[in-house]
Structures are given as C-alpha cells and as structure tokens.
C-alpha positions as CSV (number, residue, x, y, z in Angstrom):
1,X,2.2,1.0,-32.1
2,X,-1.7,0.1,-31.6
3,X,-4.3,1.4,-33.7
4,X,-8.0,1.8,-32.3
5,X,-9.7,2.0,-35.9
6,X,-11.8,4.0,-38.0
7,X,-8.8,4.7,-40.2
8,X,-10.8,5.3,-42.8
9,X,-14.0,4.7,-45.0
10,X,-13.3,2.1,-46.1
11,X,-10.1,3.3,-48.2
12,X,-6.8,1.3,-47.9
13,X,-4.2,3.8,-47.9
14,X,-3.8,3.7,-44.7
15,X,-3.7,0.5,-44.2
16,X,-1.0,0.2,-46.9
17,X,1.0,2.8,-45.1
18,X,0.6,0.6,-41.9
19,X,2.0,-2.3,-43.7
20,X,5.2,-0.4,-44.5
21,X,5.8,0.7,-41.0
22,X,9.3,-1.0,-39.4
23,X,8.1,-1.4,-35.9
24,X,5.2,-3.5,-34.4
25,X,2.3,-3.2,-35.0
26,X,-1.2,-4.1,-33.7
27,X,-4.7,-3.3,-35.3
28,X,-8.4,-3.2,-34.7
29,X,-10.7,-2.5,-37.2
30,X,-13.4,0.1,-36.1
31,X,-16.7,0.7,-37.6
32,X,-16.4,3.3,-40.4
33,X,-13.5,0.7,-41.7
34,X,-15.5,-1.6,-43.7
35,X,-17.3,2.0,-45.3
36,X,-21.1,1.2,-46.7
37,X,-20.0,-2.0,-47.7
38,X,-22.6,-4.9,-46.3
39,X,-20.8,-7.8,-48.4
40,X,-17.8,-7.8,-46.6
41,X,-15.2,-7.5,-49.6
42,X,-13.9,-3.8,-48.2
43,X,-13.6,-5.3,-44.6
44,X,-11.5,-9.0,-46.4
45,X,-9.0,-6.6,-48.6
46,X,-8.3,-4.8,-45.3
47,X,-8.0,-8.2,-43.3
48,X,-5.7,-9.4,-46.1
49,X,-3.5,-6.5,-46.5
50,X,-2.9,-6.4,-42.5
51,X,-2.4,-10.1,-42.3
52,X,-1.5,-10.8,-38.2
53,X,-1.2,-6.8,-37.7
54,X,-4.9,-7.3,-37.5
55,X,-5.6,-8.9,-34.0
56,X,-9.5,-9.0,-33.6
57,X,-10.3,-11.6,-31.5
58,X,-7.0,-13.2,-31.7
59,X,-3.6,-13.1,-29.8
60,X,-0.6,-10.4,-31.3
61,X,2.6,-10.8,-29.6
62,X,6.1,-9.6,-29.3
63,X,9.5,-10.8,-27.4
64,X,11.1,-7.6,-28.0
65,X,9.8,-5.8,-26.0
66,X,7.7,-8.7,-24.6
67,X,3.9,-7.6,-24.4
68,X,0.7,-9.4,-25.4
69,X,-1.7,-7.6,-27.4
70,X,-5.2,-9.1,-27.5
71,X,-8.2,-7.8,-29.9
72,X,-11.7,-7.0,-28.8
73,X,-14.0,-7.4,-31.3
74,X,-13.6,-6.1,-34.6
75,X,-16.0,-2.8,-36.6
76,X,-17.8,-2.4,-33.1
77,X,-20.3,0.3,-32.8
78,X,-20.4,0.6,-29.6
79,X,-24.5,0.4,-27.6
80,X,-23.8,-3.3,-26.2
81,X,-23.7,-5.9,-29.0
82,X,-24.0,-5.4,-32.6
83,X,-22.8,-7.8,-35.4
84,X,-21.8,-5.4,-38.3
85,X,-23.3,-6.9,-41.6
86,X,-19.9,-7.0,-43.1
87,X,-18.1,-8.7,-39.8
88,X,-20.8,-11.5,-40.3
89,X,-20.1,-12.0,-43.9
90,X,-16.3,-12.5,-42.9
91,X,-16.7,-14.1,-39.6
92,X,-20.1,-15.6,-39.7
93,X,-22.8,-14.9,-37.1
94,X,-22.1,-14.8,-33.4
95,X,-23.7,-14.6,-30.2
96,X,-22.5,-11.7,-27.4
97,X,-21.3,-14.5,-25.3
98,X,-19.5,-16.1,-28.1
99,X,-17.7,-13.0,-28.6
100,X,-16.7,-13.0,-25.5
101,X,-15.4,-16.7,-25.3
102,X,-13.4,-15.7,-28.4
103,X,-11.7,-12.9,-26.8
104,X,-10.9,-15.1,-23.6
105,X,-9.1,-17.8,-25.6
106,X,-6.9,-15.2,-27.3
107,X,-5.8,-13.9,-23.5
108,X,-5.5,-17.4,-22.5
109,X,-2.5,-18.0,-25.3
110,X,-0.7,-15.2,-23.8
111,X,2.6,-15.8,-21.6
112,X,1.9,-15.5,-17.9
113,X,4.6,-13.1,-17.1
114,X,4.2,-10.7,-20.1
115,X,1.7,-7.6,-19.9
116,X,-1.6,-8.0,-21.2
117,X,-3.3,-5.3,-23.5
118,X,-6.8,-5.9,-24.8
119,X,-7.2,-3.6,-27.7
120,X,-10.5,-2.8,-28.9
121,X,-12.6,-0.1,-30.9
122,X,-14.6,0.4,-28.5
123,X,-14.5,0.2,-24.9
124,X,-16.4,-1.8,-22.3
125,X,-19.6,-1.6,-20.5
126,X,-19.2,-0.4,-16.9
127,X,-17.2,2.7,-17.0
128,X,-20.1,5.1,-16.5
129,X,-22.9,6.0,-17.9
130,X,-22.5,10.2,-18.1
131,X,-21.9,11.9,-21.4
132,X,-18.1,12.4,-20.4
133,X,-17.6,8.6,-19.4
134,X,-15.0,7.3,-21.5
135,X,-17.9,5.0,-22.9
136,X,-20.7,7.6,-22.5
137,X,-23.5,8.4,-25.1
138,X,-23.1,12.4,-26.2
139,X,-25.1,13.1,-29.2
140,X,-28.6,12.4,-28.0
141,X,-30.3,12.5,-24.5
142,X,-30.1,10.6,-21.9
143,X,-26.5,9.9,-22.0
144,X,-25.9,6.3,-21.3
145,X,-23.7,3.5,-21.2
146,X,-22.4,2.6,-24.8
147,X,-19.7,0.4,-24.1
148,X,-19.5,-3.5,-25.4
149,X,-21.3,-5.6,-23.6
150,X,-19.0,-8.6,-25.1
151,X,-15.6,-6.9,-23.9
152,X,-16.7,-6.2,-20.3
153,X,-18.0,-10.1,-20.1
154,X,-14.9,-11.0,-21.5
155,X,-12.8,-9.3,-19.6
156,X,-14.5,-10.7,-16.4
157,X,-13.9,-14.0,-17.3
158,X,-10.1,-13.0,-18.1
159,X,-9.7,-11.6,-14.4
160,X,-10.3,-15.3,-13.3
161,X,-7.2,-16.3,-14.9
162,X,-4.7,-12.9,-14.8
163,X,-5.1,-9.1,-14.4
164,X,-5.1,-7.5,-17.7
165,X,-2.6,-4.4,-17.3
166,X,-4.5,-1.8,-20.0
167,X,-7.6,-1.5,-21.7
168,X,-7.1,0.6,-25.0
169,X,-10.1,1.7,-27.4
170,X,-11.3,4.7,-29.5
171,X,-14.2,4.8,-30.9
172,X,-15.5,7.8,-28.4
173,X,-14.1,11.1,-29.5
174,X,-12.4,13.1,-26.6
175,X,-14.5,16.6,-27.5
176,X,-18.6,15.4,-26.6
177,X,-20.7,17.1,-29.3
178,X,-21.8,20.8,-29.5
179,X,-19.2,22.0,-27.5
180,X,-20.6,21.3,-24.0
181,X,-16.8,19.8,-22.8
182,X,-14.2,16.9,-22.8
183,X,-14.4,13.3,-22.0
184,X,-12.7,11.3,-19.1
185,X,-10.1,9.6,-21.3
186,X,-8.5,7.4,-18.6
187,X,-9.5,5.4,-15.3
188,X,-8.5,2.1,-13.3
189,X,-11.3,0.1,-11.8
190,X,-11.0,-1.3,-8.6
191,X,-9.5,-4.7,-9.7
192,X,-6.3,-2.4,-11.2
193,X,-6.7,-2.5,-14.6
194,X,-6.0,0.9,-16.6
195,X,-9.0,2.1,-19.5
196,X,-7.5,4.8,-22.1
197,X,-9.5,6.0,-24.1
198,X,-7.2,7.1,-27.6
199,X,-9.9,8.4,-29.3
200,X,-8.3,12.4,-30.3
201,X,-10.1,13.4,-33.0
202,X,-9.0,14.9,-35.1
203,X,-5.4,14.0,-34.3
204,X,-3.8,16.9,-36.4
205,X,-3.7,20.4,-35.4
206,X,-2.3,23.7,-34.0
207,X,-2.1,25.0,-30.9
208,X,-2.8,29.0,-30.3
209,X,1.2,29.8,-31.8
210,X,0.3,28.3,-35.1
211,X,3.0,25.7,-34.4
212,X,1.4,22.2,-36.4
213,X,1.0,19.1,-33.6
214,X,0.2,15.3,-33.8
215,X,-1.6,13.8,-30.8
216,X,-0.5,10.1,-29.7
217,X,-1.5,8.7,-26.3
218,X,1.4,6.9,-24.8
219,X,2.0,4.2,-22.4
220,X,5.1,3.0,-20.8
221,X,5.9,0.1,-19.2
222,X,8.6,-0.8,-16.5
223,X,9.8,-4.2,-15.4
224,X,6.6,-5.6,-16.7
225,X,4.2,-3.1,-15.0
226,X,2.3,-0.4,-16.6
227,X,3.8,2.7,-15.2
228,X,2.9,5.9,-17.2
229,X,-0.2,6.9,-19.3
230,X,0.0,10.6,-21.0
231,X,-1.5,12.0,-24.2
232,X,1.3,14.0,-25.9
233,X,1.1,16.0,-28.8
234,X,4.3,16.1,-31.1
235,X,5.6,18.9,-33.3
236,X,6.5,18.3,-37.1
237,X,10.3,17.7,-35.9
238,X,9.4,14.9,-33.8
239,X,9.7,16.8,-30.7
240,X,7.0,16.9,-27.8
241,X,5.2,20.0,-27.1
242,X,3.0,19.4,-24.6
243,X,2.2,16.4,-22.3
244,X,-1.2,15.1,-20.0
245,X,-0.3,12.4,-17.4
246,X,-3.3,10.5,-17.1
247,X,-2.0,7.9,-14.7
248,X,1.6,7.2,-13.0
249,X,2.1,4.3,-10.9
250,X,3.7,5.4,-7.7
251,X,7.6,3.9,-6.9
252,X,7.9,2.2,-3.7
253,X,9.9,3.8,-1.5
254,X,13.6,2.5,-0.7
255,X,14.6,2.6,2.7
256,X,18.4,1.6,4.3
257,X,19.2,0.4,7.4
C-alpha cells in the first residue's frame, strides 16, 4: 500500500495507524504533513514514527511481491522547486538538481528485473499545462504547469539507465475548484511510463443510494509488467462497487500452428 501524503496537519494519528498496518507499506510525506511548523520537530516525530515506511528520496523494497518503490521528494508543493522550511531543517538545504541526483541514486539501488515505482506528492513537470492536467494549476488563472521540476529531471536521467513502470503522486485533487469539472488522473508518455494521479479527495463518501464508499486507485502487476490501473471505490464490507480502468496493457495474442 502507497501513500501520496497530506495525511494530515501535522497530526500523527495517522501515521500511528500506518505503523500498525500488517502489509507493506510505502510513504511520502506531502505538504500539509509537517502543519505550520517551520522548525521541523512535527515533520522528525513523523519521520521517526514511520522509520523505512517513509521513502523520500530513498529506496523501499520488497521480495514478496518483488517491486521497488522509490520516493520523490518529500512535503512538495508542487510550482517547480520549493524547499519547505521544515524539509530544510531536517534535510538541510538543497539545490533542484540535487534533488534530483538524490532521487536517481535511490532508483539506481533498485534490482534490474523488479518494477520500478517512483512515488511522490506531487507529480512531475511535463504532463500538461491545462487546468485538468494531472499536474495543472486550477485555483487561479492562467492554468499552468505545476509539477516538480526535480522529479521530471530526475526521472530523465533514470530513463538512461531503466524504464520506470509507474509514476504515483497526489497532491492535485481530482475535482478542479468551483465546480468547472474533473482532472485527467492517468496518462503514459511516449517513453511508456504510466502517471496516476491518486489524489481523490475526499476519499469517503456516498454514491446517489446512500450506500457509504472508500476510493483507492489500484494497480496490478503481471509477470513484472504493469498491466491494470483503475480507481475503485469500496463498500463498508470490503466489497467493490464501482470501478474506472484508466489503463490496461493489451495481451499478446497466441497463435498455433
């Protein structure tokens, strides 16, 4: 299970209640995690309690089932590059292209034949620049670009060495503001890599029955190959109630002779 961030303001109930959890788990912290604190202390109790759940800018792995899961860079904003106060108090300053060397070597420690996810809060630069881009500014005109300038750098740097298999961030909420429609909350660019955007907010609801649901976007993998992307929303009972395919790979087609 990966988390995008913004789990909270700063509160660690959450986090607590990701500790407990008896499956894997990978986390990146998002920008409304560290709350109004500048010092850092809220962000290093949060770092603590997650120990290696927390993967900014490092490598989180697993043999069963075997996937790498590499972190972006952690309490992002979004609008290029922007060192939160309280990430610099923890991590100390950093350039954009530092950033991006950081997230490099992470995806250079993973194993070769497993998948690669990059999670991050927020997404890269280059995936559009229209208020429904999975990246795109909606609250105030123009709309724009406001992915991370160090995640798309260091992504093309990681292309030099493998293909990452899935790009997965928050950060931008699905609904844009004042009602004017939805975001595009999945594409693959031309090199093959998959972008989801995970960012259902809120993720608790009802549909028009009354019948309470829980969102989750969900990705499946076959043989080592990214081969479904849906978001599917989930009844109390654990039961899915509805479900959007954003991407299936297609199967080769077997012919006999």
């Amino acid at each position: 299970m990966l988390f995008v961030g913004d789990l909270s303001e700063g509160d660690l109930k959450l986090v607590k209640a990701i500790q407990q959890l008896p499956l894997p788990t990978a986390v990146i912290l998002g920008n409304h995690d560290h709350g109004r604190d500048h010092s850092g202390a809220v962000l290093r109790r949060q770092l603590t309690l997650l120990g290696d759940r927390h993967c900014g800018w490092s490598l989180r792995q697993w043999q069963f089932p075997p996937i790498a899961v590499v972190g972006a860079r952690p309490c992002s904003a979004g609008g290029g590059f922007h060192l939160a106060k309280a990430v610099q108090a923890v991590f100390g300053p950093m350039s954009v292209s530092e950033s991006a060397d950081r997230i490099e070597a992470a995806a250079k420690q993973a194993p070769s034949q497993w998948p690669l996810v990059i999670l991050a809060h927020s997404g890269p630069t280059g995936l559009g620049s229209d208020a429904q881009s999975p990246c795109g500014r909606d609250w105030k005109v123009p709309a724009l670009d406001w992915g991370d300038q160090d995640l798309a750098m260091a992504l093309d740097r990681i292309r030099k060495h493998r293909l990452p298999d899935l790009v997965v961030f928050g950060h931008m909420h699905h609904e844009l503001k004042r009602g004017t429609g939805l975001r595009q909350t999945c594409v693959q660019d031309r090199f093959g890599t998959v972008f989801l955007n995970a960012a259902c907010v809120p993720r608790r609801g009802s549909d028009s029955s009354g019948r309470q649901l829980c969102h989750f976007s969900w990705v499946e993998f076959l043989d080592g190959k990214l081969s479904q992307v849906s978001h599917r929303w989930f009844l109390p009972d654990s039961s899915l109630a509805y479900e959007q395919i954003l991407f299936e790979r297609a199967t080769p087609l077997v012919t006999q002779c």
